[in-house]
Structures are given as structure tokens and as C-alpha cells.
PABA-533841 format. One line per 2 residues: number of its first residue (from 1); for each residue x, y, z of C-alpha. Coordinates in Angstrom, 3 decimals. Example, Ala and Ser with C-alpha at 12.3 -4.5 7.8 and 13.67 -1.06 7.14 Angstrom:
BEGIN
1 = 12.300 -4.500 7.800 | 13.670 -1.060 7.140
REM end
This chain:
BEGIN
1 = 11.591 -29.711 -9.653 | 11.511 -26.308 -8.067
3 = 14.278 -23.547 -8.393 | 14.508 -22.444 -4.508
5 = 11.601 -23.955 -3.018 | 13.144 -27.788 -2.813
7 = 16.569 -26.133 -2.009 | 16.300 -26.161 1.890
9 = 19.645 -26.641 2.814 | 20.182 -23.035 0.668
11 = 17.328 -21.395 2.962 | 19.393 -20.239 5.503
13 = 21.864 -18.095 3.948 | 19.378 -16.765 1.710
15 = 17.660 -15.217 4.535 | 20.424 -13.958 5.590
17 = 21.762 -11.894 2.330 | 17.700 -11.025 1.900
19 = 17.995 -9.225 5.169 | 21.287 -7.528 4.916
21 = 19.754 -6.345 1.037 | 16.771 -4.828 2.253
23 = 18.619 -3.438 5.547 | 21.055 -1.500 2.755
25 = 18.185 -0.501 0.439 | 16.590 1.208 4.098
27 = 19.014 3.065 5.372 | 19.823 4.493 1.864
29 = 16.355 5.092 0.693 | 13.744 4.883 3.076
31 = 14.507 7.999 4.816 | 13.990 10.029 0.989
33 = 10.705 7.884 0.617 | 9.844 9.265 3.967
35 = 11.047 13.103 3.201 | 9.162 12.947 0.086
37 = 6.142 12.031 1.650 | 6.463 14.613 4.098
39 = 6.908 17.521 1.981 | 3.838 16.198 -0.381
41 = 1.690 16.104 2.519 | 3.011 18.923 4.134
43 = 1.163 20.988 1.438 | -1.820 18.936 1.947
45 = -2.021 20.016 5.396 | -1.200 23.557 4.818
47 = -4.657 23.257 2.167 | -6.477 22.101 4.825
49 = -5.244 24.826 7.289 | -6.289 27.595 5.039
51 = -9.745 26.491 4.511 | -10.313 26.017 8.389
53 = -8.896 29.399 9.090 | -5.916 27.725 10.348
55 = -8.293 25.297 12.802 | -9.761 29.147 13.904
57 = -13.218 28.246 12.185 | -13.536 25.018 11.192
59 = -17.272 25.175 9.482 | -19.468 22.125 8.495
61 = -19.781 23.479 4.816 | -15.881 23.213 4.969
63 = -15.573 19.408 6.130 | -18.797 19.015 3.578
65 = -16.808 20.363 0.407 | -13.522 19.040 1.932
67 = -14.158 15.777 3.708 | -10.606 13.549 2.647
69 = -9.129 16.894 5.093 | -9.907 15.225 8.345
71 = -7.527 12.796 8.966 | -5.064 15.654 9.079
73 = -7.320 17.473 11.752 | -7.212 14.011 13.474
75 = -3.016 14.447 14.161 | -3.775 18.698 14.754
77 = -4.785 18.089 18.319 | -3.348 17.195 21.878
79 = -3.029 13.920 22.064 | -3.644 13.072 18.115
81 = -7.277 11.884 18.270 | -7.659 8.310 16.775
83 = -10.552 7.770 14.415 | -12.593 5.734 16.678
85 = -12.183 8.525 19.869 | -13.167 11.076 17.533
87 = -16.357 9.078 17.175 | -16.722 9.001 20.707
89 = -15.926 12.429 21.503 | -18.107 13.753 19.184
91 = -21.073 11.594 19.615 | -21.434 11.261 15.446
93 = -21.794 8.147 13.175 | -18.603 5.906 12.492
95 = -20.052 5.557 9.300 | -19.746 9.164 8.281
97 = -15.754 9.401 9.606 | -15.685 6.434 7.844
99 = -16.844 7.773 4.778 | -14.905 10.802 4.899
101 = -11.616 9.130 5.630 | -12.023 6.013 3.426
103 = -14.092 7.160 0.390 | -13.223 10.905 0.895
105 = -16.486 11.598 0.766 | -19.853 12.357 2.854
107 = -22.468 9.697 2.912 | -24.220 10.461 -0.050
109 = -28.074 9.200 1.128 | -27.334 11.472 4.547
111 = -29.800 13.794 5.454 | -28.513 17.039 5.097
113 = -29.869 18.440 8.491 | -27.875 15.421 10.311
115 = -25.088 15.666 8.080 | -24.237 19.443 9.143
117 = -25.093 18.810 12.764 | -22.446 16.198 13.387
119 = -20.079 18.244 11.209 | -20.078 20.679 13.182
121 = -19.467 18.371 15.983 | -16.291 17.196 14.575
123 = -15.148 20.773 13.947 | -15.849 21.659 17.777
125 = -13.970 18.712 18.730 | -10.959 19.741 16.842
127 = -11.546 23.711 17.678 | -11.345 22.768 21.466
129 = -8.316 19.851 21.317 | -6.146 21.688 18.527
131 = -2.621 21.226 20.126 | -1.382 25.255 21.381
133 = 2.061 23.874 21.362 | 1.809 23.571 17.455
135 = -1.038 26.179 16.825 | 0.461 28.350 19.064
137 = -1.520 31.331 17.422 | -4.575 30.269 18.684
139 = -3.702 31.278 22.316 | -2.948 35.046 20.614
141 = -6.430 34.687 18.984 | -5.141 35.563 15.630
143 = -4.305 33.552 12.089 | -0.471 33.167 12.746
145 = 2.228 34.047 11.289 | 3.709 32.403 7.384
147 = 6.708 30.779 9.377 | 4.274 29.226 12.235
149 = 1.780 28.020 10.371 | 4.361 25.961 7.782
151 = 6.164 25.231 10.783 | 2.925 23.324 12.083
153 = 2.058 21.750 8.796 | 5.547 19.871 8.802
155 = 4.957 19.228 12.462 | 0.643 17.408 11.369
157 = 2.663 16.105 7.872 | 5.422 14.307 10.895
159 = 2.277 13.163 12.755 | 0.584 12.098 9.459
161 = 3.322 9.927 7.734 | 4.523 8.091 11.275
163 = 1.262 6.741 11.033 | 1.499 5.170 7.904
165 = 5.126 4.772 7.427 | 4.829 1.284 6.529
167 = 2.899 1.292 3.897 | 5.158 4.426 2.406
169 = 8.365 1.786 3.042 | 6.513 -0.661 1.577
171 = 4.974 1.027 -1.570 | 8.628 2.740 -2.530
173 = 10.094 -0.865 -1.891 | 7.748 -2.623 -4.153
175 = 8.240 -0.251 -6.709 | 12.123 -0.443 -6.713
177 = 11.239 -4.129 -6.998 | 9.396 -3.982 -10.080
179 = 11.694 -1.902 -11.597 | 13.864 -4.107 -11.248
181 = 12.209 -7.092 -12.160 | 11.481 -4.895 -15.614
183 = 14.989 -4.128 -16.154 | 15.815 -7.915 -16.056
185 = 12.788 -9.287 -18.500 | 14.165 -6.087 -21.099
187 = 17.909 -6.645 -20.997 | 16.605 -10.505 -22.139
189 = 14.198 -8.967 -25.130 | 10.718 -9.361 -23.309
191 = 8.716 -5.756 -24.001 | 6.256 -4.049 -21.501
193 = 2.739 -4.897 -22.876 | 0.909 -2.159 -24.361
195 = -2.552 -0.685 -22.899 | -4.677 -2.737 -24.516
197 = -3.093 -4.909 -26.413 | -4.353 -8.160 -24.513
199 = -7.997 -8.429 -23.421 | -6.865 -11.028 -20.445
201 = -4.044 -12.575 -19.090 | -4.545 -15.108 -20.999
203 = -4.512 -13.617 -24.643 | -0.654 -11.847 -23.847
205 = 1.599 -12.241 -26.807 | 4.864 -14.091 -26.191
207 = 7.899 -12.571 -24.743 | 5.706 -9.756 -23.371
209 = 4.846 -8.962 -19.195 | 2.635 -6.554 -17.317
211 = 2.970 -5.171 -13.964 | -0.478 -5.158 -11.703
213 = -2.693 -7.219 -13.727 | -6.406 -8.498 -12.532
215 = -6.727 -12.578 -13.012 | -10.355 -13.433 -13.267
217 = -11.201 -16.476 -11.037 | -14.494 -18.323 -9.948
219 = -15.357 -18.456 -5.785 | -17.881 -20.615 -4.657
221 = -20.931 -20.626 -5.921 | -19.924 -19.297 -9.345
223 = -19.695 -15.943 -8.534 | -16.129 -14.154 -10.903
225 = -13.864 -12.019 -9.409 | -10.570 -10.318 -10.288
227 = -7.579 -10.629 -7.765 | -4.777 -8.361 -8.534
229 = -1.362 -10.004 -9.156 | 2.252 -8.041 -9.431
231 = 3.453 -9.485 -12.922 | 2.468 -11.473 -15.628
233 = 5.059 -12.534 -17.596 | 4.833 -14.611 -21.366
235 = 7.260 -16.858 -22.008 | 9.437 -16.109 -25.476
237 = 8.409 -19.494 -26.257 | 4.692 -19.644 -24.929
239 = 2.377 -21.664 -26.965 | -1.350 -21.037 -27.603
241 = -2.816 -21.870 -24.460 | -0.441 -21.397 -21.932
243 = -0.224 -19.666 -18.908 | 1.891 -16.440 -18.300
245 = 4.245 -16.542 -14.768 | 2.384 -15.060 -12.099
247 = 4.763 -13.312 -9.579 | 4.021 -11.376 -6.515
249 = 6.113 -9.074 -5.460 | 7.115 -9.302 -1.730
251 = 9.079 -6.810 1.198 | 9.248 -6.921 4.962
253 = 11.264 -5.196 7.659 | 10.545 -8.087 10.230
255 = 10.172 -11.433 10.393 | 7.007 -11.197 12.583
257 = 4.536 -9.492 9.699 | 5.347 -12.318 7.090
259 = 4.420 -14.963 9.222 | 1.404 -13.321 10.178
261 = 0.124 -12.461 6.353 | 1.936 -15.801 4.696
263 = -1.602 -17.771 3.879 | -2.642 -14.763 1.781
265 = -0.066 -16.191 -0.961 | -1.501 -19.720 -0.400
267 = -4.882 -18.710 -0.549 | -4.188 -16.748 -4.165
269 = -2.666 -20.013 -5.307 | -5.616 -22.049 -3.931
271 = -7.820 -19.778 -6.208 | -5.945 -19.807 -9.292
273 = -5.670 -22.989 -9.023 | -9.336 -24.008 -8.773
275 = -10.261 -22.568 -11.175 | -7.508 -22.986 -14.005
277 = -5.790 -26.234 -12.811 | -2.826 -27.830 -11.724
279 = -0.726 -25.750 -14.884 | -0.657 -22.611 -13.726
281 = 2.024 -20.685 -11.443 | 2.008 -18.425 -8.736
283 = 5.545 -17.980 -7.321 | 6.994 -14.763 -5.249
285 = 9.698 -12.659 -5.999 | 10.996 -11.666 -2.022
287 = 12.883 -9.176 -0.510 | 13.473 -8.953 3.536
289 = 12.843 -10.488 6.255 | 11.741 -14.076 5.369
291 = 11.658 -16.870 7.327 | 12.047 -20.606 7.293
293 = 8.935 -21.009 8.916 | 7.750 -18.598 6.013
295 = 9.609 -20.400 2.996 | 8.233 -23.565 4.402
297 = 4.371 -22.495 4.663 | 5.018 -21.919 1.091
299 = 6.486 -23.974 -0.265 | 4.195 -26.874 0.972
301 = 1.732 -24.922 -1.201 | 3.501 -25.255 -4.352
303 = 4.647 -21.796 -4.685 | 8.402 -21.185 -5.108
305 = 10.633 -17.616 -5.078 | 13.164 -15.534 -6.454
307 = 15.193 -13.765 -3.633 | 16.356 -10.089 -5.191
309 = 19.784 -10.429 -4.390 | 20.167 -13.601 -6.999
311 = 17.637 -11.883 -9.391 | 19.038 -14.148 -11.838
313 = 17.197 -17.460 -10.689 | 14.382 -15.510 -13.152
315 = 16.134 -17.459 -15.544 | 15.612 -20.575 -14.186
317 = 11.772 -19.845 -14.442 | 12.520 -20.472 -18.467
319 = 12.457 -16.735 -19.290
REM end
């Protein structure tokens, strides 16, 4: 018997208070997620302004010594440059942007000779596009002023974080989430397990969890892997041999982006299940915008849910 999975007829208003929770938690939070982004990266970009010169001399030893700076230089120019025009513009390898934007690094078997050549490049490309609405010292020829240039590093950190907002929303969300997922299991006696303490999943003592743990399984072909689930939680009254809860943590802002990612929960259970059996658990804890069609995909899997807003349905997990 499930908890919320088999309770179809419940579905419907569920959604409904799941999207009117998450709606509240946005307006009230998401916007000092954002800010605090913003003012982190905001000093990033003024870092990567003084080593260019403020985009005045933009030298391939610079992008060499400093390679995670050129996403910023990406959102410095008129239009923002994405990462595959840059690689069109200046005729150099995707797999050196990719490299430097990815792994924050250079290629590390590049030859050197190619490596500054295409550099240099890039920097040209960025010299010539750097938007003189923002850099608006560079039509004066001179550095700028204290007040322009942090006034253009807020302006790059705006251009920086609306491209990845929703992963920001998403990362502060599933954060409050586990928090309060913690804040449950300890008002109930469960503990936080130590670093170290357990040298698996498996070997947790009872009445203990842990957030972001790796649970080996076997692909095809025999080949071991770890996949990275939310929480694993102990039962109190866990024998030897059993299986901690296995929750994922889930948050969307539409309905369109959970139907689009919703085998990726099936596919986890698929594994687990392979390769530990028919006892062991892999059930979401949701926030936002999920659908019937969603709950239903799901469910037909075997996987069942705690909405946030009735955060007490834990219980009825047997913690």
C-alpha cells in the first residue's frame, strides 16, 4: 500500500497547495537567492576586469592563468556572445572554450604555440565587441572611473545570473528542502550521520540519515557506478540488512520541465532496483509544479512522494 502514490482522488488538490507553497516560498525568497548571487559574482567580475585592464588589454597569458574568467567576458559585449558564436567568431577549438568554461581550465596536452594563438583570438573578439554602453571608458581610451567600472560589473553579474537563474532558484530551493526534511527526522530523534561513520549506504546505523549520498549500482555489463541520491535515511528500527529510504529531493516553477525530466526518477529506480531487488525504495519528496501526468509516470514505476506542505506523511514512511 502506498502513502500518496495509490491516493489519486487526493492528486488534485495536492497540486494545487504544492503550487501555491512554492509560489509563496518565490516571491519571498527567490529574489534574496538572486541578490546574493549577484553581489558574489559581482566581485567575480570586477576580478576579472582588473586583470584584463578593464577589457583594455585582454592578454593570452591572462585567459591562460585565468581561464574559469571567460564566461563573464562572454556577457561584457554587444549582444552577449553565446559560447558556440564565440567559437565561430574567433575561429578557435570548441574544445578549448569548452575546457575553460567547464573544467576552468586550458587543455592540458595543448600545444602551447596554438594555445596562445587562439587566446589571443578570444581576447580580440572581446576587445572589439565589449559593449561601450557598459564600458563606456573605452570610447575615452582610459581605465574608468571606481563608480563605472562597479557600475558595469553589476550590470555583466545581471547578465551572468539571468542566465542561470534556474539553477540558482533551484539550488536555494533544494536546500530549504533539505533543511527541512532534517529538521523533521531530528525533532523525531534520528541524528545527522557523521563523516565517516558508515563505509556505504548500506552499513548506516539505525535512526541515523545523510544528505547527498553516492549508491553504488551495477550497469550492464558489470561495470559499478555511484549515482548520487538526496537522503538516506535508517529506520529507528532497521534490522541488519535492510535498506535505508532513498528520497530525492524535487522543485519546479512549471509544469512543463517535470514532464520533460520525469523518467530520470524512473530510470534511478530501474537501477537500484536491478541491482539490489524488489526491497529497496526510491520515493520523492516534491515541491512545485507537479502534475498528474507527472504523479502518474511515477507512480506506475513504484515510486511514491511526500508533498512539503504535508511534510508529515514522512511518518507514514515508518520513520
Amino acid at each position: 500500500m502506498g502513502v500518496n502514490r495509490d491516493k489519486v482522488d487526493l492528486w488534485k488538490a495536492d497540486v494545487s497547495k504544492s503550487v501555491d507553497f512554492y509560489n509563496e516560498w518565490f516571491m519571498t525568497f527567490a529574489p534574496k537567492a538572486f541578490r546574493e548571487t549577484r553581489i558574489e559574482t559581482t566581485k567575480h567580475v570586477e576580478l576579472a576586469l582588473q586583470l584584463t585592464e578593464n577589457l583594455t588589454n585582454i592578454r593570452p597569458e591572462t585567459l591562460q592563468a585565468n581561464p574559469s574568467v571567460l564566461p563573464m567576458l562572454r556577457m561584457a559585449t554587444c549582444p552577449p556572445i553565446a559560447r558556440d558564436r564565440l567559437i565561430g567568431l574567433a575561429g578557435v577549438s570548441p574544445n578549448l572554450v569548452k575546457n575553460m568554461e567547464d573544467e576552468k581550465r586550458v587543455p592540458p596536452t595543448m600545444n602551447k604555440a596554438d594555445l596562445m594563438e587562439q587566446l589571443n583570438k578570444i581576447g580580440n573578439i572581446i576587445e572589439k565587441m565589449a559593449d561601450p554602453d557598459i564600458f563606456v571608458w573605452k570610447q575615452r581610451t582610459d581605465n574608468g572611473t571606481k563608480e563605472e567600472v562597479h557600475r558595469a560589473s553589476t550590470i555583466v553579474a545581471d547578465r551572468l545570473c539571468g542566465a542561470v537563474a534556474n539553477p540558482i532558484i533551484r539550488n536555494a530551493q533544494e536546500k530549504r528542502q533539505l533543511a527541512s526534511m532534517k529538521a523533521w527526522l531530528e525533532a523525531r530523534g534520528y541524528r545527522e550521520l557523521n563523516l565517516g561513520e558508515a563505509k556505504d549506504f548500506l552499513s548506516m546505523p539505525a535512526g541515523t540519515f545523510s544528505f547527498r549520498f553516492n549508491v553504488p549500482i551495477t550497469m550492464n555489463g558489470g561495470k559499478k557506478i555511484n549515482i548520487p541520491v538526496d537522503s538516506a535515511i535508517m529506520r529507528k528500527n532497521a534490522k541488519q540488512g535492510d535498506f535505508p529510504a532513498l528520497f530525492e529531493a524535487k522543485s519546479a516553477g512549471d509544469f512543463t520541465n517535470t514532464n520533460k525530466r520525469r523518467k530520470e526518477e524512473a530510470v534511478k529506480m530501474q537501477q537500484l532496483r536491478k541491482t539490489y531487488g524488489n526491497k529497496i525504495t526510491f520515493d520523492l519528496f516534491l515541491c512545485g509544479y507537479f502534475d498528474s501526468g507527472y504523479l502518474g509516470y511515477e507512480a506506475a514505476e513504484g515510486i511514491d512522494w511526500v508533498w512539503e506542505h504535508r511534510i508529515d506523511d514522512l511518518a507514514l514512511f515508518g520513520f
